[in-house]
CHARMM-style PDB file with segment names, atoms N, HN, CA, C and O in Angstrom:
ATOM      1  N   UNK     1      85.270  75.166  69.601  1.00  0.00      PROA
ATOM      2  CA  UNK     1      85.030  75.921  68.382  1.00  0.00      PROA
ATOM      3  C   UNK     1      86.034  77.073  68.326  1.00  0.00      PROA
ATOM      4  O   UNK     1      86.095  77.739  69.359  1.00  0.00      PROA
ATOM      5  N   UNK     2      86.713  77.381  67.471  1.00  0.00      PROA
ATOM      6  HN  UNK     2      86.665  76.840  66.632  1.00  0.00      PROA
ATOM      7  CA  UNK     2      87.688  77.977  67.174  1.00  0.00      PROA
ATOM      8  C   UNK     2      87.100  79.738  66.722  1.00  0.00      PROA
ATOM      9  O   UNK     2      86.212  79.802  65.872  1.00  0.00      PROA
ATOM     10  N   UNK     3      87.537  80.805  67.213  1.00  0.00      PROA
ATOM     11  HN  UNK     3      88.258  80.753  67.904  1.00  0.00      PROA
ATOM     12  CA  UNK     3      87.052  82.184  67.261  1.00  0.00      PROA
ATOM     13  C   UNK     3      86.405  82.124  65.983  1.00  0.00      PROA
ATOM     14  O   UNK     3      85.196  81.905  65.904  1.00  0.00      PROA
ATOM     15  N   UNK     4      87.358  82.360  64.663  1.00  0.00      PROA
ATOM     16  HN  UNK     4      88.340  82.537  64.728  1.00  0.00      PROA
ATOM     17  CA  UNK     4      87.049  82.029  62.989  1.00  0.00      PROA
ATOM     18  C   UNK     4      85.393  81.956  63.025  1.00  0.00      PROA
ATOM     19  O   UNK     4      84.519  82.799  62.825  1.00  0.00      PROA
ATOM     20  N   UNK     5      85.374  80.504  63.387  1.00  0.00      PROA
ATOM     21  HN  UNK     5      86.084  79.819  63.549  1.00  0.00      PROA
ATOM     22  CA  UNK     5      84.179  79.631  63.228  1.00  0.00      PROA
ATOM     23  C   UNK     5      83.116  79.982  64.280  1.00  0.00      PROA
ATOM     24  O   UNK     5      82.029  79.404  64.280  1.00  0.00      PROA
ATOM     25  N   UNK     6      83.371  80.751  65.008  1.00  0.00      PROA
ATOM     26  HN  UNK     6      84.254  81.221  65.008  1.00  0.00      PROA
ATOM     27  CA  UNK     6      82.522  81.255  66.173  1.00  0.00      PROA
ATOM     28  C   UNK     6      81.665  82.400  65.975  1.00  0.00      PROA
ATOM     29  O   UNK     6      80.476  82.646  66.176  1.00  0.00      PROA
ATOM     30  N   UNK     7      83.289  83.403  65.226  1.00  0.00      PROA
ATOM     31  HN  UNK     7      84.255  83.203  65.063  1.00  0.00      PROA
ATOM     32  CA  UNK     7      82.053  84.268  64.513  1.00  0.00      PROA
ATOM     33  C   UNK     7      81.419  84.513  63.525  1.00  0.00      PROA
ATOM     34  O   UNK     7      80.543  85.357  63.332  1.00  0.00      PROA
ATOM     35  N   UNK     8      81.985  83.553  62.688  1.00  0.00      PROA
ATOM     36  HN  UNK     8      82.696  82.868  62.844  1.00  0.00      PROA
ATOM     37  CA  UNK     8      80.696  83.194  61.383  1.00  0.00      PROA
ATOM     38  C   UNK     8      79.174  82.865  61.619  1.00  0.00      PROA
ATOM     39  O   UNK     8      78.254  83.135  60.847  1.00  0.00      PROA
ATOM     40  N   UNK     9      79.080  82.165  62.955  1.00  0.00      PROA
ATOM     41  HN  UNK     9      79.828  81.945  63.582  1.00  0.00      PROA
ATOM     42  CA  UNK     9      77.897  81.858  63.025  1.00  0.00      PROA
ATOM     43  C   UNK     9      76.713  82.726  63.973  1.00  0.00      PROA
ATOM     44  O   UNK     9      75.573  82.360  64.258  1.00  0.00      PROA
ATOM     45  N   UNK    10      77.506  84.158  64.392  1.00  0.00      PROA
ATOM     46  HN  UNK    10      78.433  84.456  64.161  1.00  0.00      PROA
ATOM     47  CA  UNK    10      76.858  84.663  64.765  1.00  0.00      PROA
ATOM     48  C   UNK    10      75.762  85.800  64.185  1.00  0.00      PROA
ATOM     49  O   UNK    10      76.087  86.748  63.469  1.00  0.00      PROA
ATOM     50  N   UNK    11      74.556  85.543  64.589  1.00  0.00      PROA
ATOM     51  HN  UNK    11      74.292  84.773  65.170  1.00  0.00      PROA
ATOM     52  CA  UNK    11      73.676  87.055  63.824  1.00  0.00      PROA
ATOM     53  C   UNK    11      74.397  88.154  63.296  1.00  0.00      PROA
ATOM     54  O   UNK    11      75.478  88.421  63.821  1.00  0.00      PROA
ATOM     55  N   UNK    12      74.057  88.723  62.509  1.00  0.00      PROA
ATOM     56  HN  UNK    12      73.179  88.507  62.082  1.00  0.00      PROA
ATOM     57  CA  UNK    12      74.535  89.826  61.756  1.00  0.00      PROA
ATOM     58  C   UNK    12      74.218  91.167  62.756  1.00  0.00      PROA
ATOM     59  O   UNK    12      74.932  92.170  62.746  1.00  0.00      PROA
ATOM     60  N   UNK    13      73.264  91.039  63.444  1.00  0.00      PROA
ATOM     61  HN  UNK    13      72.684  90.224  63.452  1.00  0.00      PROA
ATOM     62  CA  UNK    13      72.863  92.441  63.905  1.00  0.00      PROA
ATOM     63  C   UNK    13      73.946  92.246  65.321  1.00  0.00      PROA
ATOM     64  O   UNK    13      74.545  93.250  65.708  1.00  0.00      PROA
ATOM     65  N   UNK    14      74.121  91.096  65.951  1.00  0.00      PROA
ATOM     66  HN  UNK    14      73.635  90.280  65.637  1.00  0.00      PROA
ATOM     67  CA  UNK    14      75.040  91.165  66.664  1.00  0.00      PROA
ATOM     68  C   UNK    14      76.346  91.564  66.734  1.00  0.00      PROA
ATOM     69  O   UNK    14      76.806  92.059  67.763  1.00  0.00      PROA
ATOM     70  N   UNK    15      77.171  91.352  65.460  1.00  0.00      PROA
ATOM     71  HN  UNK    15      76.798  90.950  64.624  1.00  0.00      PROA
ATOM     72  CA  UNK    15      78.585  91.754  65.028  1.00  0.00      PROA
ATOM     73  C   UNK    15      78.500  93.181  64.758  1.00  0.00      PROA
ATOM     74  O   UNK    15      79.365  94.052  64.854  1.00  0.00      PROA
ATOM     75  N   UNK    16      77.393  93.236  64.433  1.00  0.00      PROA
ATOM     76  HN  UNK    16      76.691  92.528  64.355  1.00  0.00      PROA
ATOM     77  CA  UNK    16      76.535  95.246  64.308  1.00  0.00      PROA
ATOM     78  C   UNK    16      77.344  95.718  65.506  1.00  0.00      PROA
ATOM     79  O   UNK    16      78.435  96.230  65.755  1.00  0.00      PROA
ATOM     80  N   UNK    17      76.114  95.229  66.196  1.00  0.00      PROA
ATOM     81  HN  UNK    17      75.227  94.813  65.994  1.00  0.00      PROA
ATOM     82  CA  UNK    17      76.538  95.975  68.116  1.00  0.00      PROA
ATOM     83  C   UNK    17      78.028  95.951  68.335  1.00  0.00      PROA
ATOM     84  O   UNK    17      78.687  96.742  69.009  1.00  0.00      PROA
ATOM     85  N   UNK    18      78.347  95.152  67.809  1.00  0.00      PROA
ATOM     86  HN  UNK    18      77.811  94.510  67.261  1.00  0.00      PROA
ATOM     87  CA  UNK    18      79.429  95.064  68.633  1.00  0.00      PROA
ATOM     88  C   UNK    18      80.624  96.048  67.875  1.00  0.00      PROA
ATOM     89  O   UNK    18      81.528  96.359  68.650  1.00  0.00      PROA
ATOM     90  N   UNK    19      80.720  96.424  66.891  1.00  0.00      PROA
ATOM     91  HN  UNK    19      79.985  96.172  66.262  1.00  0.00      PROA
ATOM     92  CA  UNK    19      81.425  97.052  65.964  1.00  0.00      PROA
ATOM     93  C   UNK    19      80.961  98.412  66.495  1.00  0.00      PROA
ATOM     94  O   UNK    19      81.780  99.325  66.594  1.00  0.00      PROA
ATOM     95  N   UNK    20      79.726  98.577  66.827  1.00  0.00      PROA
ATOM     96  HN  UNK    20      79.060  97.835  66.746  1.00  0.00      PROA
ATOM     97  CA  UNK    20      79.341 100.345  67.286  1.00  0.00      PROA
ATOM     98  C   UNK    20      79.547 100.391  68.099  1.00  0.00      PROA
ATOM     99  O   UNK    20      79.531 101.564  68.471  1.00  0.00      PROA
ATOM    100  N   UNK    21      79.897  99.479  69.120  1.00  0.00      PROA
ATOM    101  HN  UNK    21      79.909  98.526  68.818  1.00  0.00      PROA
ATOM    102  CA  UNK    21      80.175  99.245  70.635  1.00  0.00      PROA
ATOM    103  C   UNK    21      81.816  99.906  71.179  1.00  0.00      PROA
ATOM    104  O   UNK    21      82.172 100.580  72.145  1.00  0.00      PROA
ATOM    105  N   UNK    22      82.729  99.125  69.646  1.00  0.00      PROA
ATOM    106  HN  UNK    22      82.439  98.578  68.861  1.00  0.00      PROA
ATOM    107  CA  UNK    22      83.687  99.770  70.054  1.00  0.00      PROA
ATOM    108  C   UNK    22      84.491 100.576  68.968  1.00  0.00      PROA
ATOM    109  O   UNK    22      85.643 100.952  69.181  1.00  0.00      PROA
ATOM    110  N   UNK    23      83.800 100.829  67.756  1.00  0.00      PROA
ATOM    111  HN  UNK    23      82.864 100.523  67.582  1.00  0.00      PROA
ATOM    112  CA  UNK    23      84.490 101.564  66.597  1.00  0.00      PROA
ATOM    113  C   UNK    23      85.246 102.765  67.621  1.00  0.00      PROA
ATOM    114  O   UNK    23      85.081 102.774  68.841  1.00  0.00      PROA
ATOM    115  N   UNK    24      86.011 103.661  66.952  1.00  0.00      PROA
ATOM    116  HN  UNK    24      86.145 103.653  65.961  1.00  0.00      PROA
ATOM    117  CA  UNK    24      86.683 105.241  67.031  1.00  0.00      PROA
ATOM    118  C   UNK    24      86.304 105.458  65.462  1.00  0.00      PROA
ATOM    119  O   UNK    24      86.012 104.650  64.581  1.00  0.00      PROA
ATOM    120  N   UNK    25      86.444 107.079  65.471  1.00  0.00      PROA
ATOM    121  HN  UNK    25      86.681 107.736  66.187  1.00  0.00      PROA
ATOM    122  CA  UNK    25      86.620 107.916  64.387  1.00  0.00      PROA
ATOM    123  C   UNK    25      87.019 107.379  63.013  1.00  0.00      PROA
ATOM    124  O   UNK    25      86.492 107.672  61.940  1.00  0.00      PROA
ATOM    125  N   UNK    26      88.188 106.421  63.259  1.00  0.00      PROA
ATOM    126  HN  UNK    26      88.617 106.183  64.130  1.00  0.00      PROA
ATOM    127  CA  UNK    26      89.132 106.230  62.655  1.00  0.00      PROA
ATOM    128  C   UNK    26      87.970 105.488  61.599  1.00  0.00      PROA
ATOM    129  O   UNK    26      87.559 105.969  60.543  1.00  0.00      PROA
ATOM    130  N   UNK    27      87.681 104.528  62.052  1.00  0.00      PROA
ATOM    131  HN  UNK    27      88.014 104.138  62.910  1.00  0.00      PROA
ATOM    132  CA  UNK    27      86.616 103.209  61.714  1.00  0.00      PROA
ATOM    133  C   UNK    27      85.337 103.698  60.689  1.00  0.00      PROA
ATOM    134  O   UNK    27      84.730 102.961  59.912  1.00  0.00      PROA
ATOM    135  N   UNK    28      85.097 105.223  60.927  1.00  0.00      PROA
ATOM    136  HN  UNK    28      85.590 105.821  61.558  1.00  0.00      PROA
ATOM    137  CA  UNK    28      83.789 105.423  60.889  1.00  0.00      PROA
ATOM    138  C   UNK    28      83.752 105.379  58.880  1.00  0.00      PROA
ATOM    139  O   UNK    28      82.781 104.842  58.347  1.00  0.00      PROA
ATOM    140  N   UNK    29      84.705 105.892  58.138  1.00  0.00      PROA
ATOM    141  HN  UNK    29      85.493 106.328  58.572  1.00  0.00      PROA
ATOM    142  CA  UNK    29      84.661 106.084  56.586  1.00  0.00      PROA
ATOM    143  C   UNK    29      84.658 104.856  56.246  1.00  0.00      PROA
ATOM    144  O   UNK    29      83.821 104.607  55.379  1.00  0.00      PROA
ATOM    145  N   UNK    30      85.583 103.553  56.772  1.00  0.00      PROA
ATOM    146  HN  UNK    30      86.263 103.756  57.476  1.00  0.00      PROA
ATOM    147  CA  UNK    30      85.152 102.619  56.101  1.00  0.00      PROA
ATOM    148  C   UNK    30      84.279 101.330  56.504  1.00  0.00      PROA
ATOM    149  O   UNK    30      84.153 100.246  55.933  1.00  0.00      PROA
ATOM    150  N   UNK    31      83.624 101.921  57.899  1.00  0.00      PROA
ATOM    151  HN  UNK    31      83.726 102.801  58.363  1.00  0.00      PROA
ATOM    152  CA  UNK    31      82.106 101.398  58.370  1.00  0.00      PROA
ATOM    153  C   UNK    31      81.185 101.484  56.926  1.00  0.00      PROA
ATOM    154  O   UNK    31      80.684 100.588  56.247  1.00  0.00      PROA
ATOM    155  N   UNK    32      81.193 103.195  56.748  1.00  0.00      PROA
ATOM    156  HN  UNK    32      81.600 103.923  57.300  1.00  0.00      PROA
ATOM    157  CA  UNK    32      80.033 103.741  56.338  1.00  0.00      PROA
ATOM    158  C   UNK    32      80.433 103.231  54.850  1.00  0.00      PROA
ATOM    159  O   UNK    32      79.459 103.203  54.099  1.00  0.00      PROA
ATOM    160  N   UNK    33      81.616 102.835  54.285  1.00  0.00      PROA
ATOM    161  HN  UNK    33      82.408 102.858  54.895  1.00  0.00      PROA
ATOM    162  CA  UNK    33      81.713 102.744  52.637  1.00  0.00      PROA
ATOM    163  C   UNK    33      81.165 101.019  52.677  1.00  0.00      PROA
ATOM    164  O   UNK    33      80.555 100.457  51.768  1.00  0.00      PROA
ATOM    165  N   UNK    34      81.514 100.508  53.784  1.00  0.00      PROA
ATOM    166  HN  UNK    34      82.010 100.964  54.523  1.00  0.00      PROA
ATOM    167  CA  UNK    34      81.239  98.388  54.235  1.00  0.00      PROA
ATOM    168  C   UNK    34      79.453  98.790  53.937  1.00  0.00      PROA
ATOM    169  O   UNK    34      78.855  98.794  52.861  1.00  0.00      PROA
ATOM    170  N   UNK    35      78.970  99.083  55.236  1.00  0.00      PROA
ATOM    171  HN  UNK    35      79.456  99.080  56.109  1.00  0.00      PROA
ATOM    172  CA  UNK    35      77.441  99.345  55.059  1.00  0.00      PROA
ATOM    173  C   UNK    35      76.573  99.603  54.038  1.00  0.00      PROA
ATOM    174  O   UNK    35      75.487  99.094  53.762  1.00  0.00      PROA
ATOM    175  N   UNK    36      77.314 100.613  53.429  1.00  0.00      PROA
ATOM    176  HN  UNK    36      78.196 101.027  53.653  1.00  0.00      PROA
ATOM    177  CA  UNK    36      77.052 101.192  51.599  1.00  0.00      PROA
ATOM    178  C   UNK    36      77.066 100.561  50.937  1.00  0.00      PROA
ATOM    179  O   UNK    36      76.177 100.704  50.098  1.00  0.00      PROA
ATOM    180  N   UNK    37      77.822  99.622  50.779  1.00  0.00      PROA
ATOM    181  HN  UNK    37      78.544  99.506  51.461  1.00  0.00      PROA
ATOM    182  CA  UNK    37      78.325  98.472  49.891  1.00  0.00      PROA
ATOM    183  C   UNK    37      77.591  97.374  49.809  1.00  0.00      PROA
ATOM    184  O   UNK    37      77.282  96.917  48.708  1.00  0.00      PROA
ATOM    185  N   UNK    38      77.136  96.684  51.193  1.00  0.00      PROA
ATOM    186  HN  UNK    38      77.387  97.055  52.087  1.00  0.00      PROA
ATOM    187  CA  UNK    38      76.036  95.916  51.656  1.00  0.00      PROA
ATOM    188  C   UNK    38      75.095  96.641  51.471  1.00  0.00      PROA
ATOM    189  O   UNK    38      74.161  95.983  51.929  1.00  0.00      PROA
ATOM    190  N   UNK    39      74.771  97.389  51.176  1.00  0.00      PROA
ATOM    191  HN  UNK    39      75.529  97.925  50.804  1.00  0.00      PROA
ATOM    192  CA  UNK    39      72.921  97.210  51.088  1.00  0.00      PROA
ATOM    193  C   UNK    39      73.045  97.591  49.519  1.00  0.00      PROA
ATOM    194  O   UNK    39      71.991  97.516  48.888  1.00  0.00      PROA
ATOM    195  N   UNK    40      74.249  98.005  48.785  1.00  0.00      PROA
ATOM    196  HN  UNK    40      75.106  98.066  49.298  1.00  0.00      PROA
ATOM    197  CA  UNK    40      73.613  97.811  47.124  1.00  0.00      PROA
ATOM    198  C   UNK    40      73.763  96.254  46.969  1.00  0.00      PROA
ATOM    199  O   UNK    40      73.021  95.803  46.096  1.00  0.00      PROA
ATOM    200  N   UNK    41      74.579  95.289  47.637  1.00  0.00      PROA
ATOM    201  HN  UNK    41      75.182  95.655  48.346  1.00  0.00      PROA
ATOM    202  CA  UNK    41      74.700  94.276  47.297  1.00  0.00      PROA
ATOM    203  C   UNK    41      73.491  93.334  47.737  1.00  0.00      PROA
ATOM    204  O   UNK    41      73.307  92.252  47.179  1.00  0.00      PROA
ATOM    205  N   UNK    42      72.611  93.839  48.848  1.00  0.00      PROA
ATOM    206  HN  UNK    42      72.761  94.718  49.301  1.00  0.00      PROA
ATOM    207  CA  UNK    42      71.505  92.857  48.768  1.00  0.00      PROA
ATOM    208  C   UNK    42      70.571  93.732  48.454  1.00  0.00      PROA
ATOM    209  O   UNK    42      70.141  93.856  49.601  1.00  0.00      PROA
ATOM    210  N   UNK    43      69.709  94.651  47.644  1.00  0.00      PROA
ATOM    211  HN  UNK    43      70.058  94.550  46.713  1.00  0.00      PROA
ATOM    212  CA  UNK    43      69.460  95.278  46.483  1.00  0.00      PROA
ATOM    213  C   UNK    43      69.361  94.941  45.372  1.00  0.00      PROA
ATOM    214  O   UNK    43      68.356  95.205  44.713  1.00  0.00      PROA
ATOM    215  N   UNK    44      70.893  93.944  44.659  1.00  0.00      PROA
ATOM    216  HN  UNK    44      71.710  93.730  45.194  1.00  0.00      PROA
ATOM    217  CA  UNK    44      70.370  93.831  43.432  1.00  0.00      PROA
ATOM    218  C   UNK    44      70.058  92.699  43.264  1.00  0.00      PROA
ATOM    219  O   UNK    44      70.630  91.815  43.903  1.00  0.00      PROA
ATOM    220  N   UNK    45      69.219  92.456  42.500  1.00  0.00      PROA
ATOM    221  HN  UNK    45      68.755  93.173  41.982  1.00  0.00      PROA
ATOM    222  CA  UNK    45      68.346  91.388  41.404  1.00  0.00      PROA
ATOM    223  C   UNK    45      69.477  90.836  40.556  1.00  0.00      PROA
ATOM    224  O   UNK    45      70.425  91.444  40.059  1.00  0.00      PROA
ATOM    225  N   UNK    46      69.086  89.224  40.486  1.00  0.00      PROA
ATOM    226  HN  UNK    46      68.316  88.730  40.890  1.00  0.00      PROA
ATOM    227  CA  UNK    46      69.879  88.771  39.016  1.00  0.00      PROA
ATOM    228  C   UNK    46      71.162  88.886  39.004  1.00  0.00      PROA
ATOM    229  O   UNK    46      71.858  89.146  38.023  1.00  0.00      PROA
ATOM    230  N   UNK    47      71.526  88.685  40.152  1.00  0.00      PROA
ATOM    231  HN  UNK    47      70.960  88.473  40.950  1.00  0.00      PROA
ATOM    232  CA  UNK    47      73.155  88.295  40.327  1.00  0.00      PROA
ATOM    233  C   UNK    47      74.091  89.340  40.293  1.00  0.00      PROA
ATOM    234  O   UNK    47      73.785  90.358  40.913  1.00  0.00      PROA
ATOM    235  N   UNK    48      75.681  89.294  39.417  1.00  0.00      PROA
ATOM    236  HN  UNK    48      75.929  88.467  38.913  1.00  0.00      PROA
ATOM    237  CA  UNK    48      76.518  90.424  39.337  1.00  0.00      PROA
ATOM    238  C   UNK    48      76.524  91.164  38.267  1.00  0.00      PROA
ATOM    239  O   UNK    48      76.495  90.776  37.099  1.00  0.00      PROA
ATOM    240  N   UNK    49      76.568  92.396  38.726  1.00  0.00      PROA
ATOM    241  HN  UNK    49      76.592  92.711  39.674  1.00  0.00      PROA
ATOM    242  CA  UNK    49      76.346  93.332  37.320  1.00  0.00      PROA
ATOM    243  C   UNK    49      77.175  92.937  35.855  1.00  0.00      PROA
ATOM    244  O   UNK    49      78.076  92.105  35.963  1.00  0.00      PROA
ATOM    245  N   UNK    50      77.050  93.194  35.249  1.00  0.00      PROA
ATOM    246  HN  UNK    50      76.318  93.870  35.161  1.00  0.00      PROA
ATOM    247  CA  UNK    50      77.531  93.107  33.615  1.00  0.00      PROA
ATOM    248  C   UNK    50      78.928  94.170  33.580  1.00  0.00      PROA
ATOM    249  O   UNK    50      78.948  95.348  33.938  1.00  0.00      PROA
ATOM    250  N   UNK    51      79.973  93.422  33.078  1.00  0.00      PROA
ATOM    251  HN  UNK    51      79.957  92.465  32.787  1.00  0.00      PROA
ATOM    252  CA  UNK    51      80.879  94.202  33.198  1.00  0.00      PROA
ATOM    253  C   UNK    51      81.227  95.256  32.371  1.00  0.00      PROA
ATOM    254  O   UNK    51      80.849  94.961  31.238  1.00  0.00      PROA
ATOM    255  N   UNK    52      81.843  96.504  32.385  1.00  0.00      PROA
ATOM    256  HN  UNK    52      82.150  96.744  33.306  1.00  0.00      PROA
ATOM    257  CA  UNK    52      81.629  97.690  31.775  1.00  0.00      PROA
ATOM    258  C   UNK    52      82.743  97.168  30.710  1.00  0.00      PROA
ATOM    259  O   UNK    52      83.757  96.683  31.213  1.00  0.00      PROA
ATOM    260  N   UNK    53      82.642  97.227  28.992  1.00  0.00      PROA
ATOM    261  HN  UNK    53      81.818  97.620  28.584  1.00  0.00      PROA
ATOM    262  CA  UNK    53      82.861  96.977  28.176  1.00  0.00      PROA
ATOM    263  C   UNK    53      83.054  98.545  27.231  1.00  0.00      PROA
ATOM    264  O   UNK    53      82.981  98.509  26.002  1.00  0.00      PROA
ATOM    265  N   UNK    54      83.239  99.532  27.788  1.00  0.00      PROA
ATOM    266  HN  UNK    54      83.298  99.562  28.786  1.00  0.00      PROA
ATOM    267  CA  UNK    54      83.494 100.704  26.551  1.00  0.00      PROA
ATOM    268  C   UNK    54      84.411 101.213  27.088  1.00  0.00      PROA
ATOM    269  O   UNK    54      84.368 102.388  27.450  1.00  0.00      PROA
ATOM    270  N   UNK    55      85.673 100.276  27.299  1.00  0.00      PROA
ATOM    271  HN  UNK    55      85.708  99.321  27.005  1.00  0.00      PROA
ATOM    272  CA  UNK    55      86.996 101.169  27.703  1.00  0.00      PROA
ATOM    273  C   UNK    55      87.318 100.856  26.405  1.00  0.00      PROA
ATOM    274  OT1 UNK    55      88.373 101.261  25.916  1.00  0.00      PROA
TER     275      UNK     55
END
């Protein structure tokens, strides 16, 4: 099994650990904007938002 495909199939809370295991500083703004992002995205209802139309 090829890495790719190895870690697709692993738990989510596992790739967790392992990302806090070895982040730096550097990592931490766009941890926290990834994380942010994921939880409005399993949050919303009814698919993808409606696209903004009053430009």
């Amino acid at each position: 099994m090829s890495p790719a495909s190895a870690s697709s199939t692993r738990p989510l809370d596992q790739i967790n650990a392992d990302i806090r295991a070895t982040r730096n500083g550097r990592d931490e703004p766009r941890l926290s904007a990834a994380e942010e992002e994921l939880a409005t995205r399993r949050a919303r209802k009814g698919g993808r938002p409606r696209k903004d139309t009053t430009e």
